[in-house]
N, C-alpha and C positions, 0 to 999 in steps of 0.2 A: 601434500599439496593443500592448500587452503580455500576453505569452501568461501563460493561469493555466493551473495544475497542476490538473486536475478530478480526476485518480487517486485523492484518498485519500476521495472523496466518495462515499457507500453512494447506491443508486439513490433513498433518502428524502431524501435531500439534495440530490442533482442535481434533485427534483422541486420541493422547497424553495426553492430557489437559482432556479429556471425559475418561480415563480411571482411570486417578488421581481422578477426581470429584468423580466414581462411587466406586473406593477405598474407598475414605472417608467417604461416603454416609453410606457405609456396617461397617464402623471402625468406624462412630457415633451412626448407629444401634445399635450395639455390646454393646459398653458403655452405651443407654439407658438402654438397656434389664439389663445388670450389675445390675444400679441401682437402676434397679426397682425393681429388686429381695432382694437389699439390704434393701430397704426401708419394700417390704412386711414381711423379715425376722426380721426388726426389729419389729414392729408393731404387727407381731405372740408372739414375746418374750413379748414385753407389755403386752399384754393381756394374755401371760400364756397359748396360745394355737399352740398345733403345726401346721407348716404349711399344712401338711397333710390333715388335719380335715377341713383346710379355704377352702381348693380344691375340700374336696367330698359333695355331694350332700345328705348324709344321710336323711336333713331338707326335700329337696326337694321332690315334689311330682314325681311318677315314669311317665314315657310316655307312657307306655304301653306294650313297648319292654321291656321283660324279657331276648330276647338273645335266646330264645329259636327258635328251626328252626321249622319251618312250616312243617307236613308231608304230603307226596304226594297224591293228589287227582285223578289226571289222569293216568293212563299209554295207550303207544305204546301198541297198540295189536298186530302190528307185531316186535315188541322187546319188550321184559316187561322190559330191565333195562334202557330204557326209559320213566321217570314219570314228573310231575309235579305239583305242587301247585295249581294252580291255579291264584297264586299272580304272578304282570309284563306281560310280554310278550309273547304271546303265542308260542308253541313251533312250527317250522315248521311242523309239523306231526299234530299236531294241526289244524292248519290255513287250511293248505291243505286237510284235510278230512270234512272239516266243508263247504271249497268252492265246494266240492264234492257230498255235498248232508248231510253229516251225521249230527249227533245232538252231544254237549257235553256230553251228559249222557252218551254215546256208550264208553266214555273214560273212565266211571268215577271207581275206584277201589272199 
């Protein structure tokens, strides 16, 4: 690549110049993505399968996460519509009756 001369450029121009760069930087992005999508689209139609089906994971094995939510294992004894899982981070009310002496079970529903 070939080196340029930035020396005779006042710092309104180096900024000038850096905003033009970052322009085309985002406006050659752009046109990768284009063609990339043009390419996979062609290559679905070769093969006779739609893009859809290249994207989902049907094949693939699950994680484990069904999406379904976790139901509450603890509650606040002095609010019950405060509960908790048990998964993450424990709740304030939590932490603080445990530094207090009590046991997890005292929460548990």
């Amino acid at each position: 690549m070939a080196q340029v001369d930035l020396s005779a450029y006042d710092l309104a121009g180096l900024k000038a110049l850096q905003a033009e760069i970052e322009k085309q930087i985002k406006d050659r992005q752009q046109q990768e993505v284009k063609k990339a999508r043009e390419q996979i689209l062609a290559i679905a139609q070769d093969v006779g399968v739609p893009v859809e089906e290249l994207f989902s994971n049907s094949g693939a094995k699950s994680k484990g996460n069904t999406g379904k939510k976790a139901q509450p294992q603890y509650q606040n004894p002095a609010d019950s519509s405060q509960t908790w899982t048990g998964r993450g981070r424990q709740p304030r009310w939590i932490a603080d009756g445990l530094a207090n002496g009590k046991i997890l079970d005292e929460y548990r529903i």
